[in-house]
N, C-alpha and C positions, 0 to 999 in steps of 0.2 A: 457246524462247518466253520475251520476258519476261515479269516480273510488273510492277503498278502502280508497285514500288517500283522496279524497273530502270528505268522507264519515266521517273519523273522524274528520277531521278539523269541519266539521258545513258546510262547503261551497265551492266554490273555492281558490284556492291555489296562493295569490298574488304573484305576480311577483317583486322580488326584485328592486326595483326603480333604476335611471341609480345615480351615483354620480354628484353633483353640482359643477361645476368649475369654477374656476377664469371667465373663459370667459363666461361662463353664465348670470354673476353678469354683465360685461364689459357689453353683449350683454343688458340686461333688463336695467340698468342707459344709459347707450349712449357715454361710454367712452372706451380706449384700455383697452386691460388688464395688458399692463403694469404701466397703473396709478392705476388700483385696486391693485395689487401686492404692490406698493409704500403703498396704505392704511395698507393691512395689516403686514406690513415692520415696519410701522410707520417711513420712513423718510421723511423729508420736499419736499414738492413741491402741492400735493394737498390742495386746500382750507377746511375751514373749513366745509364748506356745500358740497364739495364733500364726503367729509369722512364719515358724516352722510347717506349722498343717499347710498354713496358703502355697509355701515356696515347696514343700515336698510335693503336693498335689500338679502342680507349676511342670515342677522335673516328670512328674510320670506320664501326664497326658499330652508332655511335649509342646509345652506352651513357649512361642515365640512370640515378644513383644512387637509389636509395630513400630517400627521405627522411625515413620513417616508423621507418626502421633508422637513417638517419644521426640522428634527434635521439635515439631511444633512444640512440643508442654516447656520445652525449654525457654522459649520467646518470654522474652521480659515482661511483668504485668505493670511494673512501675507504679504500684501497688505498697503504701506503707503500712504498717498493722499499726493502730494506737490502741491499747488499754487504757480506759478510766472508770473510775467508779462514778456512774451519773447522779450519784446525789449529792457530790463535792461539789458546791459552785467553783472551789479554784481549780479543779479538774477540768471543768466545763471552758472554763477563762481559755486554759491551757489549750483545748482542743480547738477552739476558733484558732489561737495562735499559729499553732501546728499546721492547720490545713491553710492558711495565707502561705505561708515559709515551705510549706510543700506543695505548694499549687506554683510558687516562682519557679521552681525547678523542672516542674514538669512532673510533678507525683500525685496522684492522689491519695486520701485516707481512706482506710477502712475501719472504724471504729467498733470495738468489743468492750462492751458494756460489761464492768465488774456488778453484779447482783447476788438477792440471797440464794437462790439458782444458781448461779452461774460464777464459780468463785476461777482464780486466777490461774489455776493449769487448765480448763475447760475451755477457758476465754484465747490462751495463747493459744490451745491445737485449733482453734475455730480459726482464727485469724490465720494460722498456718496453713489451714485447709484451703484459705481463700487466696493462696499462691502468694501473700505479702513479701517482698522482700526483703524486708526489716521489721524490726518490732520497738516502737517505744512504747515504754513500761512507766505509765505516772505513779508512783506513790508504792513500786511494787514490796512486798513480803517474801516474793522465794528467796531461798540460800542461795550464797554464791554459786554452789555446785552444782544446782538446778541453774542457772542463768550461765555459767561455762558450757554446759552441755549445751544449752539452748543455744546458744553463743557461736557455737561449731556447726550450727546449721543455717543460721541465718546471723546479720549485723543486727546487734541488739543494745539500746541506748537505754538506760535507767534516768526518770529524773527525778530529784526528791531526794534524793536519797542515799546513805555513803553504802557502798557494798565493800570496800575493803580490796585485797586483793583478788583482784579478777581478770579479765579479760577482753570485758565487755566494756562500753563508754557510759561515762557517768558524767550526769547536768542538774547541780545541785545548789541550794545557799548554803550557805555557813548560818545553820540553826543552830546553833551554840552562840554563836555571836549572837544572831534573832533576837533570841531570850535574851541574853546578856543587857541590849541596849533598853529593852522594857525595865528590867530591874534597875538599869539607870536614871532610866526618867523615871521612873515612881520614887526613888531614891530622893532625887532632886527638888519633887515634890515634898518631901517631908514623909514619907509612907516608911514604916519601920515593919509591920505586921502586915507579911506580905507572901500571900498561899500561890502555891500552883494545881491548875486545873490539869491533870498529866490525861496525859494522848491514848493511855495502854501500854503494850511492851515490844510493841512492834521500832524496828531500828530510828524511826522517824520521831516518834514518843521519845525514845531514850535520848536522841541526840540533844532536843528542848528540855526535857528535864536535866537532863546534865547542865546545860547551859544556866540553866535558872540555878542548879546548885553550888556553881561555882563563881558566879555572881554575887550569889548572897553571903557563901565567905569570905567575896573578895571585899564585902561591905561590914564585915562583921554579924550578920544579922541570922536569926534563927531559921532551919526552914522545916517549913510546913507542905509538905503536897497530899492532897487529896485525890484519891485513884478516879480516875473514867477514861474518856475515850475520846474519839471524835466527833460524834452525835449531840444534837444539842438536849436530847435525852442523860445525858450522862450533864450536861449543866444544872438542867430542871432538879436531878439527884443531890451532885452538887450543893446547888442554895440550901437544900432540906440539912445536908450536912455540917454546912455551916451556921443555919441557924436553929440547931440545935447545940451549940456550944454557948458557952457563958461569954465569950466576946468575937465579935466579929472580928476579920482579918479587916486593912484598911485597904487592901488592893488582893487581887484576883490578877494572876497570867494564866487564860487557857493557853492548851496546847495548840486551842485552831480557835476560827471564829465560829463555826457551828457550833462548840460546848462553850462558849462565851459568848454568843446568842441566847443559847437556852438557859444559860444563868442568869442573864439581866433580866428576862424576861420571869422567869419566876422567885428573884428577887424584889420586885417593885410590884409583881402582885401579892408581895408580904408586906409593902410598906417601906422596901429599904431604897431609900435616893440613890440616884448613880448619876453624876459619882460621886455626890454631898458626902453619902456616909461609908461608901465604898466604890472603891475607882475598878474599871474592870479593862481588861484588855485582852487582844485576841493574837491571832498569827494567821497570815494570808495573803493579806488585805484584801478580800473577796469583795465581789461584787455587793454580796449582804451587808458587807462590813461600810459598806459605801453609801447606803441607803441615806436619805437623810434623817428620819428618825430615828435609825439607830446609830449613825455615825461614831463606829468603833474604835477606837485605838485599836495600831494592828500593826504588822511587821508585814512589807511589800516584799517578795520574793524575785520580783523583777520577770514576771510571765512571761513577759513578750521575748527577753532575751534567753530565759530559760529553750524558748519555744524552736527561736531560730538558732541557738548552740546545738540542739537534739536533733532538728535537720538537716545544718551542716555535719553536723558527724555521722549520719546515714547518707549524704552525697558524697561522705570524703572515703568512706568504706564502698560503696556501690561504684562509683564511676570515676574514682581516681585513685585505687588503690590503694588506701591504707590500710595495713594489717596490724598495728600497737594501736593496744587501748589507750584514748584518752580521757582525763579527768576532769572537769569544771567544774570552779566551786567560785559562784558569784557572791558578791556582798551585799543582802540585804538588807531592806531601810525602815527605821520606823516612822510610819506616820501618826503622829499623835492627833488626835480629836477629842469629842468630850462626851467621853467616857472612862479619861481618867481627868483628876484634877490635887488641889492639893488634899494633904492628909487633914480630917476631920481632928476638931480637937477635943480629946477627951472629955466627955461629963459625965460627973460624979451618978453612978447609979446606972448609965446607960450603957448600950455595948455600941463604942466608937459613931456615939453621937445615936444613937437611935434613940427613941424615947421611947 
């Protein structure tokens, strides 16, 4: 029997439908719902062919976004993403810096640890994930073309580092110069036989071996580099490589001071003085390098200003409109200590004073 109300309708009276959710979608493709949430996010992590599955599933079972949630997720988190690789001490310097200069503003950090895990697209979608609205990138390795894309989703500051033409803002030294002023003062010292301890092949390596090889033309002098990395693993190599050669170099530029840490240290457990028989020097001027028993020669990059150039250029893109990338390239300083000194004088028989 109907009622009045059947009676005009024509029929029965449908029952409002339930509303379709995230996890409905999840449930019918075969994925969480926080990888559907990422689709309709649109940030990186899902495949192409997932996105498709989510957003066709989306159209058929008539899914309407909330829009009550869609403009909350909008609200600002004020929120900075910082990448560093935590076994850099100058990385670590860097992020104290960072979170002063982003705390005056009114920003917090959220920090994503580069590890053997956790390598540098894993770390930005994480950071991404955490709604950051910017990203500084210490020491990064992507292509330009991976950092423009990235760049079109959020303000993105590189420091460290030259990226070339891009789009994105870059907070950097003149690591060519860096090196330069070491092959000066070992120069000055009287040092003629003079190695480089190179970084790898990564943009940041090249830009310091470049620097030391044009240095050493500009002095006339021969060069020598010896391949490693950052690690002071690759110094500990290092010494082994040099003392197996018939003559010691008189001076050592690592590329950083972690592989000119682990040089010294497994040079003078061979017996070789530093810097009597070999002067060594680093680039950073890290905290390690500052230590007083190993008190390094080292090139200062200027952190603190690196630190507050890469936050001003995330408050000049967030809250006052700038849309052109800009460029900084500060001048960094050497600090000498003693761990270089002058060049050893030759004896008859020895390799640059060893006995």
């Amino acid at each position: 029997m109907r009622n009045d109300d059947d009676a005009r309708s024509g029929g029965s009276v449908p029952m409002p439908r339930q509303a379709v959710t995230m996890q409905d979608i999840a449930d019918r493709v075969g994925v969480s719902k926080a990888l559907v949430s990422m689709v309709f996010r649109r940030v990186p992590g899902p495949s192409a062919e997932t996105r498709k599955r989510v957003l066709d599933v989306a159209d058929e079972l008539g899914y309407r976004p909330n829009r009550t949630a869609a403009l909350m997720s909008l609200r600002r988190t004020h929120l900075v993403g910082v990448m560093a690789d935590i076994r850099n001490s100058f990385h670590a310097e860097m992020v104290e810096y960072i979170v002063a200069a982003a705390d005056e503003h009114g920003y917090e950090v959220v920090l994503g640890a580069l590890t053997p895990t956790h390598a540098e697209p894993k770390v930005v979608e994480t950071l991404l994930d955490f709604r950051c609205e910017a990203l500084i990138l210490l020491g990064t390795e992507l292509g330009a073309d991976v950092l423009d894309t990235l760049g079109e989703r959020v303000p993105v500051v590189v420091v460290g580092r030259r990226v070339g033409d891009s789009a994105v803002d870059v907070v950097r030294t003149a690591d060519g110069k860096g090196i330069g002023t070491v092959v000066d003062h070992l120069v000055e010292l009287g040092h003629r036989r003079i190695t480089h301890l190179s970084g790898g092949t990564g943009t940041i390596a090249a830009d310091r071996r470049s620097g030391y090889t044009r240095a050493m033309r500009r002095h006339g002098l021969d060069i020598d580099v010896v391949e490693g990395d950052f690690t002071d693993s690759a110094g500990t190599a290092a010494a082994g490589t040099l003392l197996g050669r018939s003559q010691l170099p008189t001076a050592v530029i690592a590329a950083n001071d972690r592989s000119a840490i682990g040089l010294i240290g497994e040079l003078r457990s061979r017996g070789v003085r530093i810097p009597e028989d070999v002067s060594v020097s680093g680039y950073d001027d890290s905290v390690l390098a500052q230590l007083a028993h190993i008190d390094l020669t080292s090139v200062n990059q200027q952190p603190r200003e690196q630190a507050a150039t890469a936050v001003d250029a995330v408050i000049q893109r967030l809250d006052r409109g700038r849309t052109e990338s800009v460029a900084t390239v500060l001048r960094p300083r050497l600090v000498a200590r003693r761990t270089t000194g002058p060049a050893p004088v030759p004896v008859d028989g020895s390799r640059s004073g060893v006995s």
